[in-house]
C-alpha positions as CSV (number, residue, x, y, z in Angstrom):
1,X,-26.7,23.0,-22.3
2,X,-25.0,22.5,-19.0
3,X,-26.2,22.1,-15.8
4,X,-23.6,23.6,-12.7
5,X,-23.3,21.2,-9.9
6,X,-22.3,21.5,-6.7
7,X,-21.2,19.3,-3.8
8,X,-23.5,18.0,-2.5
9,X,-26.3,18.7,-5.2
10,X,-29.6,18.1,-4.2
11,X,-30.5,17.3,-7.6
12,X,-28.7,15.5,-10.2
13,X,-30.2,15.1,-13.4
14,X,-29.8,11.5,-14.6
15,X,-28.5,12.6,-18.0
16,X,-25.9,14.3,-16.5
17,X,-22.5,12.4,-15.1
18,X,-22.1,13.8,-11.3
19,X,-18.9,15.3,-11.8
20,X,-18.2,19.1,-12.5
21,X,-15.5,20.4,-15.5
22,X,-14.7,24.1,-16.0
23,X,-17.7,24.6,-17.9
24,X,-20.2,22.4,-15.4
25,X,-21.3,18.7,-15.5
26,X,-21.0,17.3,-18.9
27,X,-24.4,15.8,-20.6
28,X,-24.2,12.4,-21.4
29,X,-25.2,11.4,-24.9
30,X,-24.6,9.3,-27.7
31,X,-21.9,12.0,-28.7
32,X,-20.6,12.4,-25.5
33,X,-20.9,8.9,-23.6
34,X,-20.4,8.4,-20.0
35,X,-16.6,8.1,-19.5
36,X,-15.3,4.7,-19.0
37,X,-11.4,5.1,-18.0
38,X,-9.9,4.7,-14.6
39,X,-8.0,7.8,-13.1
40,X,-4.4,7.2,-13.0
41,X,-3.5,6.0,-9.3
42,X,-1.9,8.3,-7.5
43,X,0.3,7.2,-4.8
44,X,1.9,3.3,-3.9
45,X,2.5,1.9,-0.2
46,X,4.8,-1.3,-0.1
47,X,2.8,-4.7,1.3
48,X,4.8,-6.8,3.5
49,X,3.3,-10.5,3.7
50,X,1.3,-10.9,6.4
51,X,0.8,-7.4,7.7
52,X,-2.5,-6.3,7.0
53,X,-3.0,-3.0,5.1
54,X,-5.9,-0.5,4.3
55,X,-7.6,-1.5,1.1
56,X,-6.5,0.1,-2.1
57,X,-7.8,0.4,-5.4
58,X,-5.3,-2.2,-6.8
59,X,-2.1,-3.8,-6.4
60,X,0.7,-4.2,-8.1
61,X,2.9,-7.6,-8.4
62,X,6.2,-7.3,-9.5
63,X,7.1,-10.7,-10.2
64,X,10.6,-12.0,-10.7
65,X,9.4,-15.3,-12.1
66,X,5.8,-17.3,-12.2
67,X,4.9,-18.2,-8.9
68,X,1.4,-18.1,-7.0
69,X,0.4,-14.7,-4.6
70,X,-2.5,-15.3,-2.0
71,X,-4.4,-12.1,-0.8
72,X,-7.1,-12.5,2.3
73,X,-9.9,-9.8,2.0
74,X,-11.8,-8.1,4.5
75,X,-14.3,-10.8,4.7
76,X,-11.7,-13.0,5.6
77,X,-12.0,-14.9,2.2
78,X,-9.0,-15.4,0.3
79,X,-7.9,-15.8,-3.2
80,X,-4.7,-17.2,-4.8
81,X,-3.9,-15.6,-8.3
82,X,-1.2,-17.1,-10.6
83,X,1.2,-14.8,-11.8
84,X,4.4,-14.4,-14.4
85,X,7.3,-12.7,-14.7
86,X,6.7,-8.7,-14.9
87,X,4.3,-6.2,-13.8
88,X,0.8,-7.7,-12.9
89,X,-2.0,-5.0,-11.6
90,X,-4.8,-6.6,-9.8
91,X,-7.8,-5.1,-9.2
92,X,-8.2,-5.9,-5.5
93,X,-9.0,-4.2,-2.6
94,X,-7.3,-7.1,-0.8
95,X,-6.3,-6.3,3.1
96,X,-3.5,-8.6,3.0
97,X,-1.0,-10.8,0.7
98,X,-0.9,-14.1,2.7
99,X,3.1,-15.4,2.7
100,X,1.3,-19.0,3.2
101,X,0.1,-20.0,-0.4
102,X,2.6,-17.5,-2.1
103,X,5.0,-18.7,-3.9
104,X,6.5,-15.9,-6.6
105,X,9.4,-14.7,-5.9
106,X,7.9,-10.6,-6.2
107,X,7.1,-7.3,-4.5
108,X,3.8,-6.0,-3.6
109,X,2.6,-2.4,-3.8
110,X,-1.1,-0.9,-2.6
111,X,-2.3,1.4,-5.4
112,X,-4.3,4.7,-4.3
């Protein structure tokens, strides 16, 4: 059984995931659990340090060697993350990668 939905429903029945397929929403069951992957991201911006940027759904570190990177976040609260040579993808929606407490040598890319 499949119930059609369509934006915005007024009605979603809780067994069903809120998201339409060619054939309508899809039931959720033991056979056919609630889907747990990530869709692939679909576009990168380049971060400079220090110039604030929308928040994305991750970044990505491209890191030359190990170093430190410190992100600030909307609230103003900030984090530094140690990182290694190589791709690291952070789940952040950080609004900025602070040059002050970074030391990796690495580029910085806002994943949509």
């Amino acid at each position: 059984m499949t119930f059609q939905i369509t934006a915005p429903a007024a009605y979603v029945p809780q067994t069903a995931i809120a998201f339409a397929g060619a054939d309508g929403a899809a039931l959720v069951s033991r056979s056919t659990p609630l889907p747990t992957s990530e869709p692939s991201y679909h576009g990168a911006a380049a971060i400079t340090p220090d110039v604030e940027f929308a928040p994305a759904r991750a970044i990505a570190v491209v890191a030359i060697g190990s170093g430190d990177v410190a992100f600030r976040f909307a609230d103003a609260s900030t984090i530094v993350v140690p990182v290694s040579a190589g791709l690291t993808i952070l789940p952040f929606a950080a609004t900025q990668v602070l040059a002050s407490g970074t030391t990796a040598a690495a580029s910085f890319h806002a994943l949509a």
